[in-house]
PDB file of the backbone (N, CA, C, O) and the ligand in Angstrom, with CONECT records:
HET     ZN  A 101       1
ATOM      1  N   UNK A   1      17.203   5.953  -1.642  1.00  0.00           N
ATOM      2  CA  UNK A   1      16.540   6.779  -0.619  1.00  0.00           C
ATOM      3  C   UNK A   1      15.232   6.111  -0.183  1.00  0.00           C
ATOM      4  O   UNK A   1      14.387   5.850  -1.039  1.00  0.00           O
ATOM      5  N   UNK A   2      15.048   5.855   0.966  1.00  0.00           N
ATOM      6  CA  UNK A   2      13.851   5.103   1.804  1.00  0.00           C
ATOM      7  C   UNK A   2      13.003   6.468   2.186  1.00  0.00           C
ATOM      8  O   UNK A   2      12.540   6.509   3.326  1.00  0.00           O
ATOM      9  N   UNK A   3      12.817   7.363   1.482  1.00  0.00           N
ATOM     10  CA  UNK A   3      12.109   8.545   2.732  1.00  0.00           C
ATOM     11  C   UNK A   3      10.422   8.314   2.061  1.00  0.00           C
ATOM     12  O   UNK A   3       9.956   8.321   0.922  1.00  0.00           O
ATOM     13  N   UNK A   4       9.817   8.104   3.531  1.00  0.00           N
ATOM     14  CA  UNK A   4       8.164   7.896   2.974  1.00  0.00           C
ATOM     15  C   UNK A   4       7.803   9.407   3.421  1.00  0.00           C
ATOM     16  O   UNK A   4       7.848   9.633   4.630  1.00  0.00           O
ATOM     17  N   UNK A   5       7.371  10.696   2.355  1.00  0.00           N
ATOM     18  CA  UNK A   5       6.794  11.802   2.330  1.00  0.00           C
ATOM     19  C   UNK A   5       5.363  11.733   2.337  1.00  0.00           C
ATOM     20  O   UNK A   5       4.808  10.638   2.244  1.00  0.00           O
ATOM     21  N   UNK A   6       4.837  12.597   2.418  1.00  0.00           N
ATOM     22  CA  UNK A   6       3.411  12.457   2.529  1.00  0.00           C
ATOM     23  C   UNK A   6       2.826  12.511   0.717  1.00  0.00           C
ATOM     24  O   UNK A   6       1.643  12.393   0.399  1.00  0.00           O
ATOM     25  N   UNK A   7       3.801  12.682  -0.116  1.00  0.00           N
ATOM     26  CA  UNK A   7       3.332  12.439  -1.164  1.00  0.00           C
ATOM     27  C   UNK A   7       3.499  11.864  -2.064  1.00  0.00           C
ATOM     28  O   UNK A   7       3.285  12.125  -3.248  1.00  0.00           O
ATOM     29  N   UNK A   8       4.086  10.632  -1.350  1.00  0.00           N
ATOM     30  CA  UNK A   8       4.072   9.084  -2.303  1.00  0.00           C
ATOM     31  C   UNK A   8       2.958   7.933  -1.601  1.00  0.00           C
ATOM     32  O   UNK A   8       2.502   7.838  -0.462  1.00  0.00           O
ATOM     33  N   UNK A   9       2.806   7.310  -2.563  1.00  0.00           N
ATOM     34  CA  UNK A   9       1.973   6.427  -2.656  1.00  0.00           C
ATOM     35  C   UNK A   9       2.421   5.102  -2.636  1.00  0.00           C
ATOM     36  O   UNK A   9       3.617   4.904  -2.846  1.00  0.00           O
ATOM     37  N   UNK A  10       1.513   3.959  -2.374  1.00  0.00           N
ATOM     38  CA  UNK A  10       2.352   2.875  -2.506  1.00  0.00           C
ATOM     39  C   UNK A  10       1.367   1.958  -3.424  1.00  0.00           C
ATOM     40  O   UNK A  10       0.140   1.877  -3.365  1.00  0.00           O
ATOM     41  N   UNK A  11       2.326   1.258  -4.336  1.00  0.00           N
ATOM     42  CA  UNK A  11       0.885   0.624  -5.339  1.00  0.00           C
ATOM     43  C   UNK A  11       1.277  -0.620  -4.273  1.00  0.00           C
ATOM     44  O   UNK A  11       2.228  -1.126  -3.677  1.00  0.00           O
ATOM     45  N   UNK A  12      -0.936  -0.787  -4.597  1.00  0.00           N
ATOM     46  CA  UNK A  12      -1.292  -1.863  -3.640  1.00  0.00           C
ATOM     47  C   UNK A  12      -0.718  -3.420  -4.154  1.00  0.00           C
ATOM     48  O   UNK A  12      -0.353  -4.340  -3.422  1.00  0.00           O
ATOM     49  N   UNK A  13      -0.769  -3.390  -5.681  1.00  0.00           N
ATOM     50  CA  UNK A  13      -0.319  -4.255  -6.296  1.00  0.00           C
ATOM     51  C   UNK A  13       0.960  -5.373  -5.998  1.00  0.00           C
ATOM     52  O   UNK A  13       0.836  -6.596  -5.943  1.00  0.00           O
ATOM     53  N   UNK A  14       2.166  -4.615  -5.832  1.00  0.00           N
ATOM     54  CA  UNK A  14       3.628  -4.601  -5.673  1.00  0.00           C
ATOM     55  C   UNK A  14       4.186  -4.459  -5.002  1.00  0.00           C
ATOM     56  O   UNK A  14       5.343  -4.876  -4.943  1.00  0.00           O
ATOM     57  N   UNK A  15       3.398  -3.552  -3.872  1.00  0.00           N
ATOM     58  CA  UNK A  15       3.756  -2.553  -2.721  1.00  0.00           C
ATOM     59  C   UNK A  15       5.202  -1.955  -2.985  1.00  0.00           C
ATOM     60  O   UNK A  15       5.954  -1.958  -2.011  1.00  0.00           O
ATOM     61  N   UNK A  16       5.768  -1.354  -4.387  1.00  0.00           N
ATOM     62  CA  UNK A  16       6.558  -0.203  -4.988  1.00  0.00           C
ATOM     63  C   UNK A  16       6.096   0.683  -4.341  1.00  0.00           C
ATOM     64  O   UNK A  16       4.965   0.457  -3.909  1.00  0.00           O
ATOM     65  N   UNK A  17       6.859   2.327  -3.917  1.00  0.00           N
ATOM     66  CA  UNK A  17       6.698   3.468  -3.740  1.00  0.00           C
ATOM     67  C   UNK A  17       6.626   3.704  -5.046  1.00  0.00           C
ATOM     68  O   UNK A  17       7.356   3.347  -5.971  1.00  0.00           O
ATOM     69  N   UNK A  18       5.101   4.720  -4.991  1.00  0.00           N
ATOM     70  CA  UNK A  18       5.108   5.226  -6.570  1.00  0.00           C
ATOM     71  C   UNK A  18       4.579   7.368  -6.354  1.00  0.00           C
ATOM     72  O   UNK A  18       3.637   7.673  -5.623  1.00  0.00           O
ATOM     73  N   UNK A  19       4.872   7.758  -6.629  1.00  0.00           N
ATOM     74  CA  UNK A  19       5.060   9.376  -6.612  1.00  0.00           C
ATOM     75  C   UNK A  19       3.918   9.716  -7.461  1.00  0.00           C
ATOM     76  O   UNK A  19       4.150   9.982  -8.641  1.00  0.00           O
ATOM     77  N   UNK A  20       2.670   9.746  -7.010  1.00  0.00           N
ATOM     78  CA  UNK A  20       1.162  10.278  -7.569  1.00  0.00           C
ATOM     79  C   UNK A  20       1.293  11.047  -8.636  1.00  0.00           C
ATOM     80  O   UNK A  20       0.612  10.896  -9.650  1.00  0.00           O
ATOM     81  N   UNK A  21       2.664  12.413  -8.411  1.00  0.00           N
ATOM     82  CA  UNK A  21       2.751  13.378  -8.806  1.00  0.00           C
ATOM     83  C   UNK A  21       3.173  13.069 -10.453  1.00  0.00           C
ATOM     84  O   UNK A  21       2.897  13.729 -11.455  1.00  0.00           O
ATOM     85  N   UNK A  22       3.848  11.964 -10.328  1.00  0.00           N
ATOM     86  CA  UNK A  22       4.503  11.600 -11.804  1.00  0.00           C
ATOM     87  C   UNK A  22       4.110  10.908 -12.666  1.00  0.00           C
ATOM     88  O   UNK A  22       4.529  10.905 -13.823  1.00  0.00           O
ATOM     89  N   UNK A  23       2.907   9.956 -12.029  1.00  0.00           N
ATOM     90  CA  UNK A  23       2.169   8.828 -12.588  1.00  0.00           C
ATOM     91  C   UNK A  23       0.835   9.134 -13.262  1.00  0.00           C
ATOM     92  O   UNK A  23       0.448  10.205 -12.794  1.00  0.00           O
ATOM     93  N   UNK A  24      -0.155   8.605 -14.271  1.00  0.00           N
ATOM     94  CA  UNK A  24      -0.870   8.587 -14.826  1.00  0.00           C
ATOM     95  C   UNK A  24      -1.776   7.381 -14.693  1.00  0.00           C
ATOM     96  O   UNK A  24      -2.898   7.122 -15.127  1.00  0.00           O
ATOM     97  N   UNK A  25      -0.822   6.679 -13.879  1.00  0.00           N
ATOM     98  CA  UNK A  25      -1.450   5.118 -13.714  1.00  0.00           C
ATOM     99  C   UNK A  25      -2.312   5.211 -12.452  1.00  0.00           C
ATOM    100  O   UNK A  25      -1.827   4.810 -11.394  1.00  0.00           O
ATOM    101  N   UNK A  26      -3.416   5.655 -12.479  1.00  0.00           N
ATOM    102  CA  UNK A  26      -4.155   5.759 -11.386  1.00  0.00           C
ATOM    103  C   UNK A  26      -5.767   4.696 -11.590  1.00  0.00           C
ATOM    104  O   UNK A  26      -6.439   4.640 -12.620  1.00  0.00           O
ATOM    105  N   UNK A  27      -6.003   4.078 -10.490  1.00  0.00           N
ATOM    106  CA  UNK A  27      -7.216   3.382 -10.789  1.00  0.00           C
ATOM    107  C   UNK A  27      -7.804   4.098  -8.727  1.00  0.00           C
ATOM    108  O   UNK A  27      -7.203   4.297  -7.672  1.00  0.00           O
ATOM    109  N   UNK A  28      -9.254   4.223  -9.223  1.00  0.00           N
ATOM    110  CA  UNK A  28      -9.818   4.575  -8.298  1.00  0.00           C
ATOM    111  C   UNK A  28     -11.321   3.671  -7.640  1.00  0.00           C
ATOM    112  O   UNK A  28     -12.402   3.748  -8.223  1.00  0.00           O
ATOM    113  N   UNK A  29     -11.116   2.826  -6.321  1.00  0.00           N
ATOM    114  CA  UNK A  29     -11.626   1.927  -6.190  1.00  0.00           C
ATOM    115  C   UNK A  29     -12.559   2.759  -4.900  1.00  0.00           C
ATOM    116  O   UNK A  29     -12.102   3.644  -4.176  1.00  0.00           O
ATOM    117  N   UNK A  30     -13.783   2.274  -4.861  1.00  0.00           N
ATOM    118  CA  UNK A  30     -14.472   2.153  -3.639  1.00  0.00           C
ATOM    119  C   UNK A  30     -14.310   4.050  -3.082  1.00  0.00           C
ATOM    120  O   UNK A  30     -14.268   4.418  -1.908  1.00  0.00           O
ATOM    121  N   UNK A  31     -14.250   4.921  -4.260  1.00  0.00           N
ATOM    122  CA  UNK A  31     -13.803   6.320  -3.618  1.00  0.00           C
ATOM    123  C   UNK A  31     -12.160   6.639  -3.649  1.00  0.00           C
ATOM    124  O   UNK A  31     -11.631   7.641  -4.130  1.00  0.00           O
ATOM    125  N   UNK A  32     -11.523   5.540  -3.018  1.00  0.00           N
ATOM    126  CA  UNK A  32      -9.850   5.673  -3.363  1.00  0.00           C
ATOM    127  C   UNK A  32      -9.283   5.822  -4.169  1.00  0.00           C
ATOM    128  O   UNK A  32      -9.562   5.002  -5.044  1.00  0.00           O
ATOM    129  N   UNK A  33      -8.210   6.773  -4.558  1.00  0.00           N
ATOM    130  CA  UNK A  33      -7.476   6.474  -5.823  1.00  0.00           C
ATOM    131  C   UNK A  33      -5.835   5.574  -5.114  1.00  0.00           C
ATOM    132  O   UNK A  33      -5.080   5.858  -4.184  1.00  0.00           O
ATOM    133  N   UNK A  34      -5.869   4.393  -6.163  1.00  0.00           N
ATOM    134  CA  UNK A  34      -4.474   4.261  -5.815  1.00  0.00           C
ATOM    135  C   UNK A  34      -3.710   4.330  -7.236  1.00  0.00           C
ATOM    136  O   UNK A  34      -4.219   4.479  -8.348  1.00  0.00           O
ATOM    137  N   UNK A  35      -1.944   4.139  -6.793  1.00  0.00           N
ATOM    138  CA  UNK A  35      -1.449   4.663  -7.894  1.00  0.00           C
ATOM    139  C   UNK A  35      -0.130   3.475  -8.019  1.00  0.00           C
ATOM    140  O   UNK A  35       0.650   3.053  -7.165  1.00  0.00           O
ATOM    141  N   UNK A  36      -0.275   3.190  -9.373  1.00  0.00           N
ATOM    142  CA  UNK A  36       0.819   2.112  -9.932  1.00  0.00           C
ATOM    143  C   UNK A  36       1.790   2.605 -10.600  1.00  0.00           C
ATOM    144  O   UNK A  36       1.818   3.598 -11.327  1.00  0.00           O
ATOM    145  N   UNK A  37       2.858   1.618 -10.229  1.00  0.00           N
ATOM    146  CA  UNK A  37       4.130   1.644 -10.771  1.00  0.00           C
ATOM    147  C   UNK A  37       3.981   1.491 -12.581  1.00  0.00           C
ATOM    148  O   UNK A  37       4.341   2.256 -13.476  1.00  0.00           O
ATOM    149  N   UNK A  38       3.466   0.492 -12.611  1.00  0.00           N
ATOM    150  CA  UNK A  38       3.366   0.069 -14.037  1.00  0.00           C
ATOM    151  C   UNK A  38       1.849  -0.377 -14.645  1.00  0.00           C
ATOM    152  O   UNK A  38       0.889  -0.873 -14.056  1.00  0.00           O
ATOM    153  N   UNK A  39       2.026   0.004 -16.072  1.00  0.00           N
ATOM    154  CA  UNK A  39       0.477  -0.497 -16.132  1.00  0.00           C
ATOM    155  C   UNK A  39      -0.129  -2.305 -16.130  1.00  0.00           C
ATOM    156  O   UNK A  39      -1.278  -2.743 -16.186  1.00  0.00           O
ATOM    157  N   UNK A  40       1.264  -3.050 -16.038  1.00  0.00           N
ATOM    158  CA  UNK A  40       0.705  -4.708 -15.529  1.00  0.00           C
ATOM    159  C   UNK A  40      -0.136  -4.541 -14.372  1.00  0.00           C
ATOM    160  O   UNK A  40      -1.304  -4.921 -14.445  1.00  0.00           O
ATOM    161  N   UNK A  41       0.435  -3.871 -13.007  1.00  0.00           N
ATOM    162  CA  UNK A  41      -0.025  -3.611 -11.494  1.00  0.00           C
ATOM    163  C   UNK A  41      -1.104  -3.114 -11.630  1.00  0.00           C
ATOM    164  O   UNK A  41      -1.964  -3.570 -10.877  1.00  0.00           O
ATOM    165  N   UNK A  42      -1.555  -1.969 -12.633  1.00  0.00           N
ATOM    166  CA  UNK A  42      -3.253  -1.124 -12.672  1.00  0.00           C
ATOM    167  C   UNK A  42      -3.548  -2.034 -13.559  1.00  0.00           C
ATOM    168  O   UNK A  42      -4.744  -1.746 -13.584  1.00  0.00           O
ATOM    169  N   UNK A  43      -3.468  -2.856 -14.279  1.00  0.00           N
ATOM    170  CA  UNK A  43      -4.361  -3.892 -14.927  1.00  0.00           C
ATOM    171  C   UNK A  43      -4.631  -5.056 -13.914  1.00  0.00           C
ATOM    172  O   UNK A  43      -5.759  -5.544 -13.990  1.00  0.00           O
ATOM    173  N   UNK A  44      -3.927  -5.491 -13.139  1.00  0.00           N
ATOM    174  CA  UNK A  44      -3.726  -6.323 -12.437  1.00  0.00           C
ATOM    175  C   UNK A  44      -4.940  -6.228 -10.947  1.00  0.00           C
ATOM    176  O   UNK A  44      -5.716  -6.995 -10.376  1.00  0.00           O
ATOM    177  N   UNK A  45      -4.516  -4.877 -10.828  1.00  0.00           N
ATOM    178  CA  UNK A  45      -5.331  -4.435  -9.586  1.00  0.00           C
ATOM    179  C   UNK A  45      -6.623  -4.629 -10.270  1.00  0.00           C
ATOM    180  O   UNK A  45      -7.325  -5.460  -9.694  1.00  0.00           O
ATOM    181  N   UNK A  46      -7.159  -4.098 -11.354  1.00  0.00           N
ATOM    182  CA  UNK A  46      -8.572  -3.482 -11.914  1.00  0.00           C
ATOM    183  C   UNK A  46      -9.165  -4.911 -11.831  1.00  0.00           C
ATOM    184  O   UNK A  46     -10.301  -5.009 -11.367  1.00  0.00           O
ATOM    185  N   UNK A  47      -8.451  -6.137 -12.270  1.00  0.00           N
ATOM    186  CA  UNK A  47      -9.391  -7.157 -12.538  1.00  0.00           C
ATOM    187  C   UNK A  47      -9.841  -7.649 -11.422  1.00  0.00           C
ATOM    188  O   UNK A  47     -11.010  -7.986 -11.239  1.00  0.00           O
ATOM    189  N   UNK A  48      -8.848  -7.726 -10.529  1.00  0.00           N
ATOM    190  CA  UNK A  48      -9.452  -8.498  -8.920  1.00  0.00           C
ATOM    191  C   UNK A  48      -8.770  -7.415  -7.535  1.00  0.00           C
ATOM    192  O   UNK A  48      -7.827  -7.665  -6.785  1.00  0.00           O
ATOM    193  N   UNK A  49      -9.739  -6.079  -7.586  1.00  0.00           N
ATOM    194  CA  UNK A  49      -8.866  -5.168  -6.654  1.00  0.00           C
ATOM    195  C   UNK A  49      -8.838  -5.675  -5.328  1.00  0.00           C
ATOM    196  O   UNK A  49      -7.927  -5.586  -4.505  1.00  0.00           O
ATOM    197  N   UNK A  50     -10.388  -6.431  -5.183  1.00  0.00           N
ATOM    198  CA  UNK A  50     -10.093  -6.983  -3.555  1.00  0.00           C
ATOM    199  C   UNK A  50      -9.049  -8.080  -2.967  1.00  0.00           C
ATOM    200  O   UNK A  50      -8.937  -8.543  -1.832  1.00  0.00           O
ATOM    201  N   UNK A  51      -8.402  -8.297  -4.041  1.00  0.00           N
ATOM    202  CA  UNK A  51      -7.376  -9.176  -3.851  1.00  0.00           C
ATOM    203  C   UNK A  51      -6.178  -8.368  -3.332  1.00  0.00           C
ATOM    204  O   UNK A  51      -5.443  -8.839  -2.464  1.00  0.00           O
ATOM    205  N   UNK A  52      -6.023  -7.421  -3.746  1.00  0.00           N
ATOM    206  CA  UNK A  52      -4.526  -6.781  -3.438  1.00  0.00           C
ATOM    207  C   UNK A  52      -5.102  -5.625  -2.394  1.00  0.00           C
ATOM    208  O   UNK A  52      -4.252  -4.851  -1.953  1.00  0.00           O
ATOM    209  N   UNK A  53      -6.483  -5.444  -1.962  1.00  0.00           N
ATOM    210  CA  UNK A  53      -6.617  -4.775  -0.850  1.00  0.00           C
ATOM    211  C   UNK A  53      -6.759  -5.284   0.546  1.00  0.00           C
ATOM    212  O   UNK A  53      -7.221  -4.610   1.467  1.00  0.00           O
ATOM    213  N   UNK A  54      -6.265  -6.715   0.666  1.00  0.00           N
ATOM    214  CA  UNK A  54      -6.367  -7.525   1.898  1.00  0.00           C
ATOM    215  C   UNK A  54      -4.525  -6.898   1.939  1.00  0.00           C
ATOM    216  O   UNK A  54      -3.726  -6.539   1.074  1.00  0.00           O
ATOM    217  N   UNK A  55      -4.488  -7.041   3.517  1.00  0.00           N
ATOM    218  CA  UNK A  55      -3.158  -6.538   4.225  1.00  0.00           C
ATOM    219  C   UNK A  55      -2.440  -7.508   3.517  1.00  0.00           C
ATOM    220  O   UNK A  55      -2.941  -8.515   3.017  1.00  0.00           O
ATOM    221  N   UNK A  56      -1.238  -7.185   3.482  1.00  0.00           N
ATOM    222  CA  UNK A  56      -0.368  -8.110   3.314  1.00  0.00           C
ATOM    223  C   UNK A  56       0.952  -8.165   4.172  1.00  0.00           C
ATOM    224  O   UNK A  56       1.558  -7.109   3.989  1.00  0.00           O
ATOM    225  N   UNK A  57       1.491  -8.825   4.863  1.00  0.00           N
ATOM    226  CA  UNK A  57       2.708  -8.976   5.286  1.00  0.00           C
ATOM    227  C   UNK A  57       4.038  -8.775   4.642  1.00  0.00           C
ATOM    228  O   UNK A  57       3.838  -8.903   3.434  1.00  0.00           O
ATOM    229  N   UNK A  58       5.104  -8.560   4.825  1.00  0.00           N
ATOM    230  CA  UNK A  58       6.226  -8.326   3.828  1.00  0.00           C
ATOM    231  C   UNK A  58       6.753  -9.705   2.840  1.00  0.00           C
ATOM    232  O   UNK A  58       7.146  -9.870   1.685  1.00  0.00           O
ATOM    233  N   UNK A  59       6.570 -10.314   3.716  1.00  0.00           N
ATOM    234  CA  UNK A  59       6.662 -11.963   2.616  1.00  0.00           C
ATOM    235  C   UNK A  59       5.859 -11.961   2.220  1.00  0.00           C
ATOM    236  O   UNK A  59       6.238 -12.731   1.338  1.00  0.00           O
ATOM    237  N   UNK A  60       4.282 -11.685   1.821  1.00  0.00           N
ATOM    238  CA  UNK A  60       3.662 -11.527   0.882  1.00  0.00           C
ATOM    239  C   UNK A  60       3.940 -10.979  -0.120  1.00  0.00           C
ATOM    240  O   UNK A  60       3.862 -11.402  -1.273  1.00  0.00           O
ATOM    241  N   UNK A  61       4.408  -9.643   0.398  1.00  0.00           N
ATOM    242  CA  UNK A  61       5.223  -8.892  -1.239  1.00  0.00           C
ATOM    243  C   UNK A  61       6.232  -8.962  -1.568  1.00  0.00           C
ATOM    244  O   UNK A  61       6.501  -8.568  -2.703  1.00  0.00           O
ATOM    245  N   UNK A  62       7.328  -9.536  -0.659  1.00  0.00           N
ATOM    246  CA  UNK A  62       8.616 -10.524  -1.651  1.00  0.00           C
ATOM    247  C   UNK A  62       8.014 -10.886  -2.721  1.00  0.00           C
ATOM    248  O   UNK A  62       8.219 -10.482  -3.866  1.00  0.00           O
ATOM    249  N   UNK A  63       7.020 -11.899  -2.239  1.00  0.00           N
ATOM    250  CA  UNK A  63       6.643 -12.767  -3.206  1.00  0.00           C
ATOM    251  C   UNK A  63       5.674 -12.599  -4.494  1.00  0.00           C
ATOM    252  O   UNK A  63       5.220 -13.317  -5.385  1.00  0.00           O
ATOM    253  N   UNK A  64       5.620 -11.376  -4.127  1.00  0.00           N
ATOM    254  CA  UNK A  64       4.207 -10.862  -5.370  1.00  0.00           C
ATOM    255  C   UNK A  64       5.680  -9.862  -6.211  1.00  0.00           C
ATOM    256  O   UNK A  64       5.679  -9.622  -7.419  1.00  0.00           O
ATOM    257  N   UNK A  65       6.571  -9.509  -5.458  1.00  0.00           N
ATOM    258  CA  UNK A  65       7.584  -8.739  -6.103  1.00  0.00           C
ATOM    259  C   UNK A  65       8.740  -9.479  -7.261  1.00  0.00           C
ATOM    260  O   UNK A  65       9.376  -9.084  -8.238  1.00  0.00           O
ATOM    261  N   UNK A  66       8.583 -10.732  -6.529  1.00  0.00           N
ATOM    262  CA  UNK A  66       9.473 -12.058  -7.166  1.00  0.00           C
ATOM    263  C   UNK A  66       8.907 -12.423  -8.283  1.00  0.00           C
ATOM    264  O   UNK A  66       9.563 -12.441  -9.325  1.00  0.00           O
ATOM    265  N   UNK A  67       7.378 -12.830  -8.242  1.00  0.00           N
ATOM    266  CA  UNK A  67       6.438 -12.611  -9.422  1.00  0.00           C
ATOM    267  C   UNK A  67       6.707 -11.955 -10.305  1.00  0.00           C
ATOM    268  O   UNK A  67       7.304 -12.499 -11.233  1.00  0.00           O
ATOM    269  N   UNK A  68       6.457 -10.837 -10.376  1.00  0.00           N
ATOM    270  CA  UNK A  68       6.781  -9.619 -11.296  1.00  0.00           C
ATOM    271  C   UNK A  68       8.175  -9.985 -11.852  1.00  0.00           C
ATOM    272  O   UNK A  68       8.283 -10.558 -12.936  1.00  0.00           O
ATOM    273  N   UNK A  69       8.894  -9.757 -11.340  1.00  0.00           N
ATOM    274  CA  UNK A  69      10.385  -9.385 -11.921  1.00  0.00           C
ATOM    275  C   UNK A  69      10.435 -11.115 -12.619  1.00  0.00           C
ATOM    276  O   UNK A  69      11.305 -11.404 -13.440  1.00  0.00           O
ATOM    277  N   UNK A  70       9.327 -12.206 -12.128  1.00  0.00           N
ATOM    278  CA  UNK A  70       9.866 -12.919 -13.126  1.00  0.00           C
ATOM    279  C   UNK A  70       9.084 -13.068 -14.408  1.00  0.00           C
ATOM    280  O   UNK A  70       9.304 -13.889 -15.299  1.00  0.00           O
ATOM    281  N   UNK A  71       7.811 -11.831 -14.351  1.00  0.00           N
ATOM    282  CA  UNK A  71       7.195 -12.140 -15.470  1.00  0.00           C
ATOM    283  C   UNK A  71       7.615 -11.142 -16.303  1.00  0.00           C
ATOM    284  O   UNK A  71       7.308 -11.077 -17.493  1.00  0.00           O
ATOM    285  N   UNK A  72       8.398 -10.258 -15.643  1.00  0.00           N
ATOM    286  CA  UNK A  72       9.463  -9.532 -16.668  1.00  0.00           C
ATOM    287  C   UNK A  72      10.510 -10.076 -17.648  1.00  0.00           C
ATOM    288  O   UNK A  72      10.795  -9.579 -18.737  1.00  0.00           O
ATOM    289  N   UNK A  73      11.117 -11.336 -17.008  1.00  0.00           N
ATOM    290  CA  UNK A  73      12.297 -12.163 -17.460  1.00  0.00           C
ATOM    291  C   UNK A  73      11.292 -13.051 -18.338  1.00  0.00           C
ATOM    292  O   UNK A  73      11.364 -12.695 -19.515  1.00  0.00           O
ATOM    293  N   UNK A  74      10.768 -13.648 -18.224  1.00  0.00           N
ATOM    294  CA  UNK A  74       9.457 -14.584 -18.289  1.00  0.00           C
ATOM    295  C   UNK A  74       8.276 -14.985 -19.139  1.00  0.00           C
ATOM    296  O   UNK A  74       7.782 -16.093 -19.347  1.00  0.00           O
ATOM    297  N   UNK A  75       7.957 -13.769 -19.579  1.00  0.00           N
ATOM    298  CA  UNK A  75       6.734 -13.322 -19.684  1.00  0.00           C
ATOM    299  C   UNK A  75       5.563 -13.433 -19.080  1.00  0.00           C
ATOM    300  O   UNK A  75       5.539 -14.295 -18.202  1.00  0.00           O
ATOM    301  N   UNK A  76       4.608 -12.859 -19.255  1.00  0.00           N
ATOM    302  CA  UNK A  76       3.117 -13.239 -18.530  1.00  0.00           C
ATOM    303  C   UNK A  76       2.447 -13.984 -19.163  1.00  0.00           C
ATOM    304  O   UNK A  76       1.302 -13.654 -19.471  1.00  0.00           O
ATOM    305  N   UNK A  77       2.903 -15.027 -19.480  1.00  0.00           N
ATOM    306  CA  UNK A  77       1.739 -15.587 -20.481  1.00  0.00           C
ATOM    307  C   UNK A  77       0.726 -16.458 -19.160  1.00  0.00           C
ATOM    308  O   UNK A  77      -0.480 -16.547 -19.389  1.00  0.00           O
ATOM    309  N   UNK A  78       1.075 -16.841 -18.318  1.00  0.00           N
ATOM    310  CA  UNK A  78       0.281 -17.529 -17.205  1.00  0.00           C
ATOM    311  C   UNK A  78      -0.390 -16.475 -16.549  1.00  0.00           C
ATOM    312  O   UNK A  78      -1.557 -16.793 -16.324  1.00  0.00           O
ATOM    313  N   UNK A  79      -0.004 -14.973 -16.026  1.00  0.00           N
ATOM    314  CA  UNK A  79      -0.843 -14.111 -15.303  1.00  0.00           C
ATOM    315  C   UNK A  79      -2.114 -13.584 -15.988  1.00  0.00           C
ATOM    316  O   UNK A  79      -3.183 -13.504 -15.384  1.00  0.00           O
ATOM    317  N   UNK A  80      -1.920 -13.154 -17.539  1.00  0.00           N
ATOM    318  CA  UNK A  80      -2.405 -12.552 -18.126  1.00  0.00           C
ATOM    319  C   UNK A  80      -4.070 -13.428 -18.789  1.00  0.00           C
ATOM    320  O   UNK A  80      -4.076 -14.495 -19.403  1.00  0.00           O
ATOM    321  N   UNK A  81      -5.379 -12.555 -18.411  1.00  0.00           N
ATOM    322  CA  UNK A  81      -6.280 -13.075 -18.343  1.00  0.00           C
ATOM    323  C   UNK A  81      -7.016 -12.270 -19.709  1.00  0.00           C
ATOM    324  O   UNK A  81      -6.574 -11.142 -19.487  1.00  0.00           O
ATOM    325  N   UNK A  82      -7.589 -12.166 -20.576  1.00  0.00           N
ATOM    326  CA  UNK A  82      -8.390 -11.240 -21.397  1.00  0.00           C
ATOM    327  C   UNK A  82      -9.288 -10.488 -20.527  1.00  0.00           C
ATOM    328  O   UNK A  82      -9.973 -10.987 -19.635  1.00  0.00           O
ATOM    329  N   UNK A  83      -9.235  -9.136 -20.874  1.00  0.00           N
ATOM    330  CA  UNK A  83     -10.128  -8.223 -20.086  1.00  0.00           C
ATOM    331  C   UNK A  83     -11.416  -8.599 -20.201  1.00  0.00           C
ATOM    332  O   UNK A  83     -11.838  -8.998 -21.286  1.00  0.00           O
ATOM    333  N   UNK A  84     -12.099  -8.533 -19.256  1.00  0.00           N
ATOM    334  CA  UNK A  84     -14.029  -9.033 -20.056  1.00  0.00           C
ATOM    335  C   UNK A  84     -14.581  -8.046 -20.715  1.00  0.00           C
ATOM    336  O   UNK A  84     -15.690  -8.191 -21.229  1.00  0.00           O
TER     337      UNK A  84
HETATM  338 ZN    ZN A 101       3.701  -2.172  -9.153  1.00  0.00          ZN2+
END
């Protein structure tokens, strides 16, 4: 189902539809709250949010989506930075 309601969200991260209502994964930037799929994406966002708040085009998030699913297969050992 593709239906965008007024009460889903889209993590900025992944650009996943994520449902506010169900999630816990919320990080709130600049006044905004946005809301993640997973907690890699709200860790991800928290360290460099202005990175994933520049527009992105849809081949941008292929490719940030391709990412993911391969650091799922993968692991993160290259994404993953120690929190400061
Ligand atoms: Zn995500």
């Amino acid at each position: 189902m593709a239906v965008y309601s007024q009460g889903k969200a889209l993590d900025p991260v992944c650009g996943m539809e994520v449902s506010p209502v169900s999630t816990n994964l919320v990080s709130t930037h600049k006044g905004r709250r946005y809301y993640f799929c997973a907690d890699c994406c709200k860790q991800a966002f928290e360290k460099n949010p202005v990175k994933y708040l520049k527009p992105k085009g849809p081949f941008g998030r292929f490719l940030d989506r391709l990412t993911k699913s391969n650091e799922k297969v993968f692991g993160r050992a290259r994404a993953v930075l120690p929190l400061a």
